[in-house]
N, C-alpha and C positions, 0 to 999 in steps of 0.2 A: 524662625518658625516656632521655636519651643516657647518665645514669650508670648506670642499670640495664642498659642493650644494652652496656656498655663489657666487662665481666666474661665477657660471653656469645662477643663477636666474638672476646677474646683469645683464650679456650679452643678457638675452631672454628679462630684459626692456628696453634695449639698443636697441635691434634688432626690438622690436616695434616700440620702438618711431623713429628710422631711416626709417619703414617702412609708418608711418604714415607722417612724413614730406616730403617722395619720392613719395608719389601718388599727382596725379593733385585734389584735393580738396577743393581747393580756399584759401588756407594759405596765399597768397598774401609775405609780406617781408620775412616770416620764412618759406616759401618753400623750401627743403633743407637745412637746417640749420644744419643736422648733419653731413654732409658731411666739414663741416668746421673744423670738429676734428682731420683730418685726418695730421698728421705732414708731409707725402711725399710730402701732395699736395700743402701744405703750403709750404713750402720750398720751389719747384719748381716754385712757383709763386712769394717769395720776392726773390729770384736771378736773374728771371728773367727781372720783373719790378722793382729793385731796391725800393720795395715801399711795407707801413705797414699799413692794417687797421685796424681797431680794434678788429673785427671778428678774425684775428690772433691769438690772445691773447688765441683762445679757442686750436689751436691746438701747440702754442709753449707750453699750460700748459699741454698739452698731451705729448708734448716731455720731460718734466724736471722730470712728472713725471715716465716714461719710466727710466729715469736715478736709480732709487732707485727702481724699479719694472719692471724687467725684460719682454719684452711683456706683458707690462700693457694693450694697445689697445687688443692686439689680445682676451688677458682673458677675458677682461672685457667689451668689447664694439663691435666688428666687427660683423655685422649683417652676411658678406660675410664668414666670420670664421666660424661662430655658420653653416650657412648651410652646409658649405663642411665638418663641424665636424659632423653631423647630414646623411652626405648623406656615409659620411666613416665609418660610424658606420654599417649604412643597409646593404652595400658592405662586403660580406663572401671573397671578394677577399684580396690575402696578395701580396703584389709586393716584391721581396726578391730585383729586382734591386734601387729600390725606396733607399734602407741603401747606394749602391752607387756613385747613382745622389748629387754629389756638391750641397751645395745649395746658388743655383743661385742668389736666392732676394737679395743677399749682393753688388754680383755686378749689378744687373739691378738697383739696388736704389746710388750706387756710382757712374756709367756712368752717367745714368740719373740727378742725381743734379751736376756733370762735366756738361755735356752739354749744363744745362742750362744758365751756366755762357756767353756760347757762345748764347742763346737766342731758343736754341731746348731742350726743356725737352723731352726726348726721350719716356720714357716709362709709364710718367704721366696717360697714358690712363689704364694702369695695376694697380694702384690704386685697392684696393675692392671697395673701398668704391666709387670710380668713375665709377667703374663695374654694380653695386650695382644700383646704381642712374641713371643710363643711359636706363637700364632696363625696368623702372617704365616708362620711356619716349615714351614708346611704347604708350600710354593713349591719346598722346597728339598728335602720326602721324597718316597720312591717312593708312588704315591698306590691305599691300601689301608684293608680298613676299619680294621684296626689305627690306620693313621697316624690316620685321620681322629679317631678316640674320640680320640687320644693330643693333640691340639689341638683338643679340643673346648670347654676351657673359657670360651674367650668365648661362642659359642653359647648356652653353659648357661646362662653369668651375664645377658645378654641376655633367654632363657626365664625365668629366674626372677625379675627385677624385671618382664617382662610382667605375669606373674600375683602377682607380690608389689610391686608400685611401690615406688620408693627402699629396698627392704631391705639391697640394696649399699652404696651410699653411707652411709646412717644407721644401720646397723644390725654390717656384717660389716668393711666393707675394712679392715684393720692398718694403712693407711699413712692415711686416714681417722682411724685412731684415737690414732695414732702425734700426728697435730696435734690431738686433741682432749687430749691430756697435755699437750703441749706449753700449751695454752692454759691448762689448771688447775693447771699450775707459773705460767705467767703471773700468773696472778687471784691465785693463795696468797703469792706473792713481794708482790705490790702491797697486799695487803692487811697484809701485814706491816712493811714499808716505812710504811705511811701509818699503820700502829696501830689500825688499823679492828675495832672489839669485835666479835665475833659470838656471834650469839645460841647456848643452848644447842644446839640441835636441828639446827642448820647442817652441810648437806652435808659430810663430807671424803671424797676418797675414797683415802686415804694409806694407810689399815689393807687394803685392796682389792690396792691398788698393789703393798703388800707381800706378798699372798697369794700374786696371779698371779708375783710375781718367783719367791718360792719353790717355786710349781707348778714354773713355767719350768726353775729350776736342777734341780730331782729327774729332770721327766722329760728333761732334756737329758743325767744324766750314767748314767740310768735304759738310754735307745737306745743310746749312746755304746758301754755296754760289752755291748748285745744285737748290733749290727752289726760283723761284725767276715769283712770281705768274702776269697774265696780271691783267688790270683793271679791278676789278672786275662789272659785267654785274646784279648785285642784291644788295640790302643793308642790311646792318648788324644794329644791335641795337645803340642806341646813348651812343656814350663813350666808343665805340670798338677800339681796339687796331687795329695797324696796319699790317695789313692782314697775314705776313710772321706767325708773333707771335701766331696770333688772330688763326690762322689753327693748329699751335701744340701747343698751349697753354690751347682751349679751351678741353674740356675733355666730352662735349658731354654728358653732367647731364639733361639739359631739363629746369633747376631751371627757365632760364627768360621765355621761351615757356608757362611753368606752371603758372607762376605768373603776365603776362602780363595782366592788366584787360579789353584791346581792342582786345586780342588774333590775332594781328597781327603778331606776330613771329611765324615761322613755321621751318622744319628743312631743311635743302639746299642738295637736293635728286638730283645735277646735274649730272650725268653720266659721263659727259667732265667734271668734273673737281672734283676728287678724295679726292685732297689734303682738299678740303673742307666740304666733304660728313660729312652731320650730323650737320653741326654746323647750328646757327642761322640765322637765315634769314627774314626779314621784308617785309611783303607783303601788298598793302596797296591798298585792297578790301573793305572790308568791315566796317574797323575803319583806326583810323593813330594815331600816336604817342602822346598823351596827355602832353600839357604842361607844367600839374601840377604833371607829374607820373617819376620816379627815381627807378621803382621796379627791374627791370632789372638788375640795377646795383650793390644792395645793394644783391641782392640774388646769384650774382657770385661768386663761389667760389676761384675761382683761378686769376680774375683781369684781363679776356680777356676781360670784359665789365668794365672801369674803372669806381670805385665809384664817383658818380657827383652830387650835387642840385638841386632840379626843377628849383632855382633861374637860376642855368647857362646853360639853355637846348639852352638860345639864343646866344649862342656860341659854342653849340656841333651840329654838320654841321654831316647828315645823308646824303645831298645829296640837290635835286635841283629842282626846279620845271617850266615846258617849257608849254607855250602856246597856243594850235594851232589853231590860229583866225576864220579858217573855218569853225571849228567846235562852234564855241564859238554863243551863240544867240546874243549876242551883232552884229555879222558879218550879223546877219539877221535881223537887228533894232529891235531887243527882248528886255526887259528890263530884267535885270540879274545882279545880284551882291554879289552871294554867296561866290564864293572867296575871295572876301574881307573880308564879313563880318564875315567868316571861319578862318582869318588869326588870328594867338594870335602875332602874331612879324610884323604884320603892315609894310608885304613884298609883299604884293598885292595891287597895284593903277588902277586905273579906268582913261585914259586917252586917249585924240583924235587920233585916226589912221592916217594911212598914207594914207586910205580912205575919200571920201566927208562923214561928217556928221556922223560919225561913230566912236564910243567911242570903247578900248582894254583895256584889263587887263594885265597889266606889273609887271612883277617880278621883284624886288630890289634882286638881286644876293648876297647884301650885306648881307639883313635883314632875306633872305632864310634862313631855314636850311634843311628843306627837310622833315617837318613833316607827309605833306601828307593830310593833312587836308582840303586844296583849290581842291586836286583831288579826294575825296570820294567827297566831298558833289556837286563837279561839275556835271549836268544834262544830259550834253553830251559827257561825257568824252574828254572834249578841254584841259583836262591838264596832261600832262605826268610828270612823274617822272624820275627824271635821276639820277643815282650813282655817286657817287665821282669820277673824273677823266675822265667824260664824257661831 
């Protein structure tokens, strides 16, 4: 009895402490932190940015383990698991079509890391655990029915193994499927290893394998060249990828939203433009970009905010910042020189106009990056903000 309960308790401390890391709380660097375990998402992130942080390290050890324990995640860790096993349990319903429905997760997690060779991780947002995490981000938006539909998919997955028991877990989740390959590379290596004859009629499912990879690469290079976004009209956090990426790469977890200490990140609720709905967005109301702060970065999980130093924030370029002398008290021989004294990169000068006797505040374009700092603490709002490419 006690090895059966063993599997069940770890998963219910596992499903806390993912729960505890997922609310907005003030965790600051380890907001989200469990979300780093997850192998799909890791994957889909060093294929895509050819590049390894250290945080890795937590979910390539989720993957080697997986190789010697069969859905080791699922048993033992899936917060998203534990609930659809919990909600399929209360469910007196049996789905007789459920035996069968293919399951799918094998190939939504082989397209999907196909795809992302071409720079689309397709299905990364089916994640549990980016299901999971996206959730909890309800905390952090203004609360509307928009927001709500927009974190509704735990909800849904919840309603749907109500009425369809375990279809989640056996049937759909990528990261579920993701260890079901991993186990029939297991079994094919051992059986080759040991020289083990099989019969003719013996399962492979190789020729499969290779189907959904080359679904995966077509339709990845297929989107690839249909999305091809304008300049964007908003700024993204510092050390965001570039925009193509940055829109199906990110997975819409909330981590920098949560852990931002000026809570200038908000979520990009544009209507006109879809491909972006959900992701981050810098707004620069009421704080701006600190630049002594790197929280953002290090709490991404997937590398759509690339990990950076406070030391090199004066070469991560958010954007720009524009003048407009009319409004400026300087134009009304005020004295004034908060911008300046606002700047940490010593990209705002105090210098004579093209007016008699009247001093302007000039922006070095060089020294900019677009912290946002000169236009909070300006009085009359004389300084705008301008996005990359504008």
């Amino acid at each position: 009895m006690r090895r059966s309960l063993k599997p069940e308790v770890i998963r219910i401390a596992s499903s806390v402490a993912a729960l505890l890391l997922a609310l907005p709380i003030g965790l600051k660097g380890v907001t989200g932190l469990f979300i780093w375990t997850s192998p799909f998402i890791m994957l889909n992130s060093v294929i895509i940015l050819k590049s390894f942080v250290l945080l890795n390290i937590i979910g390539i050890t989720v993957l080697i383990v997986t190789i010697f324990k069969s859905r080791f995640f699922c048993r033992y860790m899936c917060p998203t698991g534990l609930c659809c096993d919990k909600i399929s349990d209360i469910s007196r319903m049996k789905s007789r079509k459920l035996k069968k429905m293919p399951p799918a997760g094998k190939w939504l997690a082989i397209i999907s890391l196909t795809a992302a060779f071409t720079g689309i991780p397709l299905f990364i947002m089916l994640d549990p655990l980016s299901i999971f995490q996206s959730f909890f981000s309800i905390f952090t938006a203004d609360i509307s029915i928009v927001s709500v539909l927009s974190f509704s998919g735990f909800p849904v997955l919840m309603a749907l193994n109500y009425f369809l028991p375990d279809i989640w877990c056996t049937r759909i989740c990528p990261l579920g499927g993701l260890q079901d390959i991993i186990t029939d590379i297991r079994k094919r290596i051992y059986r080759l290893i040991s020289r083990m004859t099989h019969e003719h009629n013996s399962y492979s499912p190789a020729r499969r394998y290779f189907l959904a990879s080359g679904v995966g690469l077509v339709t990845g290079f297929s989107i690839s060249k249909l999305i091809r976004p304008a300049p964007s009209k908003y700024f993204r956090p510092p050390g965001s990828v570039e925009p193509v990426v940055f829109n199906t790469l990110c997975i819409r977890c909330g981590n920098c939203i949560k852990s931002c200490p000026t809570k200038i990140i908000s979520q990009h609720t544009d209507s006109m433009d879809l491909i972006s709905w959900m992701t981050p967005e810098v707004k620069f109301v009421d704080g701006y970009c600190l630049e002594t702060c790197n929280i953002c970065s290090t709490v991404c999980p997937t590398g759509s905010i690339t990990l950076f130093s406070p030391g090199a924030k004066n070469r991560i370029f958010m954007g720009s910042a524009e003048v407009i002398f009319d409004k400026c008290l300087l134009s009304k021989n005020r004295e004034c020189d908060r911008c300046r004294s606002a700047c940490k990169y010593s990209a705002v000068n105090i210098e004579p106009s093209d007016r008699p006797l009247m001093m302007t505040p000039v922006i070095d374009r060089i020294k900019c990056v677009g912290c946002g700092a000169c236009s909070v603490i300006c009085p009359t709002d004389a300084i705008n903000m301008i996005p990359p490419g504008y």
